[in-house]
N, C-alpha and C positions, 0 to 999 in steps of 0.2 A: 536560226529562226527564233523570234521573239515570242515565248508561250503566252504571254500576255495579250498577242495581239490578233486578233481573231483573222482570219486570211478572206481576200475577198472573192475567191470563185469556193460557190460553196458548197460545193462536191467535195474539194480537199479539205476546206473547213472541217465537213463532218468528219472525213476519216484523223483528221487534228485529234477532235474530239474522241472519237473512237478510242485511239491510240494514247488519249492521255487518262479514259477513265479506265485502262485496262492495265495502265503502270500505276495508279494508283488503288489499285485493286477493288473499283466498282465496278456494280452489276449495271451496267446503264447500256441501253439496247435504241437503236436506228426504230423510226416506226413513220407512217408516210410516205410521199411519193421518194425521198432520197432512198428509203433502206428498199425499195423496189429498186430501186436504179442498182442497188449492191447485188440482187439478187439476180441479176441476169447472167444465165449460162450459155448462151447463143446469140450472136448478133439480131438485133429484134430491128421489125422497118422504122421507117423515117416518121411514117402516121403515128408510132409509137411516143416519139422520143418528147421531151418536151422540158421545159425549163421550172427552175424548183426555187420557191419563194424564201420559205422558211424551214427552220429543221425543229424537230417534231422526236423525244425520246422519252423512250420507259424507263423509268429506278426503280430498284426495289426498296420498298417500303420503309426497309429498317438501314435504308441508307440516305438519308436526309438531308441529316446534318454533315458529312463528308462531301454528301455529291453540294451543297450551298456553298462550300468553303472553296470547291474546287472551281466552281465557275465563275467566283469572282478571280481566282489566280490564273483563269482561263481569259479572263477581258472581257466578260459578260458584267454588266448590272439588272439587280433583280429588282422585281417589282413587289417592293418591300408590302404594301399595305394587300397586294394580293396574296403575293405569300405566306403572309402571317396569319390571313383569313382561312386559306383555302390548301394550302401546304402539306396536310395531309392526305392530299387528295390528288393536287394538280398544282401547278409553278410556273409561272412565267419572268425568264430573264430577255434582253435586251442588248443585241450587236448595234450599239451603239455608231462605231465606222462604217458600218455600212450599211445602218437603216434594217436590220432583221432581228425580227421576234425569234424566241425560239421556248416554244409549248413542252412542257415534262408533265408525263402523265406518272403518279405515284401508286407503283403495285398493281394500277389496272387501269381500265377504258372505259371511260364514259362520256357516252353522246347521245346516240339517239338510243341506243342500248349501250348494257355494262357489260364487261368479263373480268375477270380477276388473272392477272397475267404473273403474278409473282412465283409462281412453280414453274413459267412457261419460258426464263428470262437464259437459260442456261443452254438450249436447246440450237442457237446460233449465235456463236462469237461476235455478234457485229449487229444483230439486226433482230427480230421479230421473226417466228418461222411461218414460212408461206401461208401456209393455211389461217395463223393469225392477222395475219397483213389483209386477206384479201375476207377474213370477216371485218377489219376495220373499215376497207372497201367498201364494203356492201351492207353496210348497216347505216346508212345513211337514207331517211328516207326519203327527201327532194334531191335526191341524185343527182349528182352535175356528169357531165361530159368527162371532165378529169379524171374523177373515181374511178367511171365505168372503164377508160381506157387504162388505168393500172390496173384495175383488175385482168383485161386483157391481156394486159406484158405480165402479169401473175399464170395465167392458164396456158398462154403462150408458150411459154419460159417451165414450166415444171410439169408434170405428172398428176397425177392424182393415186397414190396408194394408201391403203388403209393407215399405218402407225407415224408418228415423226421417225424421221430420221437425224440424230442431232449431229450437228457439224458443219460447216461453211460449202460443203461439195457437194453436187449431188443429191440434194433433197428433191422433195416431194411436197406436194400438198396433201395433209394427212385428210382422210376422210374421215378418221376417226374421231377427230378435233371438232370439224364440222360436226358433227353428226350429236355429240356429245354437248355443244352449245344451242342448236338448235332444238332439238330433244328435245329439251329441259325447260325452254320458253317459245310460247307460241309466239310473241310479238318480234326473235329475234329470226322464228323461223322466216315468218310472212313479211317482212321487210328483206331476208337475206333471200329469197327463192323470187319475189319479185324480180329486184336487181338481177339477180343470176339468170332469170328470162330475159334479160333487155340484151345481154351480152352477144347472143347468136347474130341478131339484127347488126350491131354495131361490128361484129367479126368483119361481115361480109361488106361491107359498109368501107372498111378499113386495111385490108389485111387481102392480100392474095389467098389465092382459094384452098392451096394444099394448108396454111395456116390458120383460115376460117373454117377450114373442117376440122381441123384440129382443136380449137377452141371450142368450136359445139359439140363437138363428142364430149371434151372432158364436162366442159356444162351442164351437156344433159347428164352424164353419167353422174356428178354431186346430184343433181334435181335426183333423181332418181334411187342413188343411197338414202337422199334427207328425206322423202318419199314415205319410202319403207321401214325409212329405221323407227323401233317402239318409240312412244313417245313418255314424257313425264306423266303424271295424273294432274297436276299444275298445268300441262299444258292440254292435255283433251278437257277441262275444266274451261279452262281460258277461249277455246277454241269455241264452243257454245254458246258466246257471247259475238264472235266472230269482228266485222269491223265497226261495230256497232258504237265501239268503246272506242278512244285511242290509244293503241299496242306501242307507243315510244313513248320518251322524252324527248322534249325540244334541248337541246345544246345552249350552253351558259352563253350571256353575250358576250361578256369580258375573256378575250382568248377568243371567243368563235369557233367552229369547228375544226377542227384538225385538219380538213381539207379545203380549209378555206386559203388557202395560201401555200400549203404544202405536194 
């Protein structure tokens, strides 16, 4: 196989990828609808499944300049006057053979809301852990079909217990995670609880019944941790203003959302 040359079904692309920032010992993690598709531990239905445009990863912070160096010896070209603007932040390189973008978020996520992902990057060999995947999900707040349906192969597909569990088998979606992002900003709560209402409807919509009940138990049961859990003083401040104000950010247009294509 020619490392240099990007593959064209691109599922094996990413695990390409995968496998070569892990021999070159970065921290670069799947995020979007591919590192969903890695995350499935049971055959999920047909209404599920669905085709994946672009690939979409986190680095951390303080690897920049290794992961730039890598992706040109990977067959990418970058988007030089982007990257030298915005690099600290966000990176977009260029599959060239086959017409695919592919969005690098640097240390953390930012769209309609932020989180800081660089302590979070360790927690699955491969990807984003559950509970961060499905707040990038659901932080979107003109919500497309897309999202709400990973989200669904997300609550489908795992658990919901309170801590991470770190390692490729076996996880959970931490409630703690939740609960800890939410908490702490009202605009990320009321955008993420929104969404996570829309999901029951779309279950039942989608999904045979033993499955649609499955899904809305664990939904209501997050509504109902994020509910109860204390909140920040930033956030009952915030809340007294209500939607009075606008609670996000609009997403950059150059790159576009992360689920615009992923």
């Amino acid at each position: 196989m020619n490392e240099s040359v990007p593959l064209a079904d691109i599922e094996a692309e990413a695990t390409r990828l995968v496998s070569a920032f892990t021999e070159r010992g970065l921290t670069v993690r799947l995020i979007g609808g591919l590192a969903i598709a890695r995350h499935r531990h049971r055959e999920i239905p047909d209404a599920l499944r669905r085709e994946y445009g672009d690939i979409d990863l986190v680095i951390h912070p303080k690897e920049g300049k290794p992961f730039r160096a890598a992706m040109t010896e990977l067959g990418y070209q970058p988007n030089v006057r982007f990257n030298n603007m915005r690099g600290d932040r966000r990176m977009l390189f260029t599959d060239e053979p086959n017409e695919r973008k592919l969005d690098v978020f640097v240390g953390g996520f930012q769209m309609c809301h932020s989180m800081d992902l660089a302590d979070r990057l360790s927690l699955h060999p491969e990807t984003l852990s559950p509970a961060d995947l499905l707040l990038t999900k659901l932080q979107v707040v003109e919500v497309n079909r897309k999202d709400l349906t990973d989200a669904l192969t997300i609550l489908l597909t795992h658990e919901v217990a309170p801590r991470d569990t770190p390692g490729a088998g076996g996880d959970h979606v931490s409630s703690d995670r939740l609960v800890r992002i939410t908490g702490a900003d009202w605009g990320w709560y009321t955008t993420f609880t929104d969404n996570l209402a829309r999901l029951p409807g779309l279950a039942a919509e989608l999904l045979a019944s033993a499955d649609a009940e499955a899904v809305t138990g664990r939904a209501r049961l997050i509504g109902e941790l994020l509910t109860a859990a204390p909140k920040s003083l930033k956030w009952r401040v915030r809340d007294r203003v209500g939607r009075r104000m606008a609670w996000y950010d609009l997403p950059d247009e150059i790159g576009g959302p992360i689920d615009a294509h992923s």
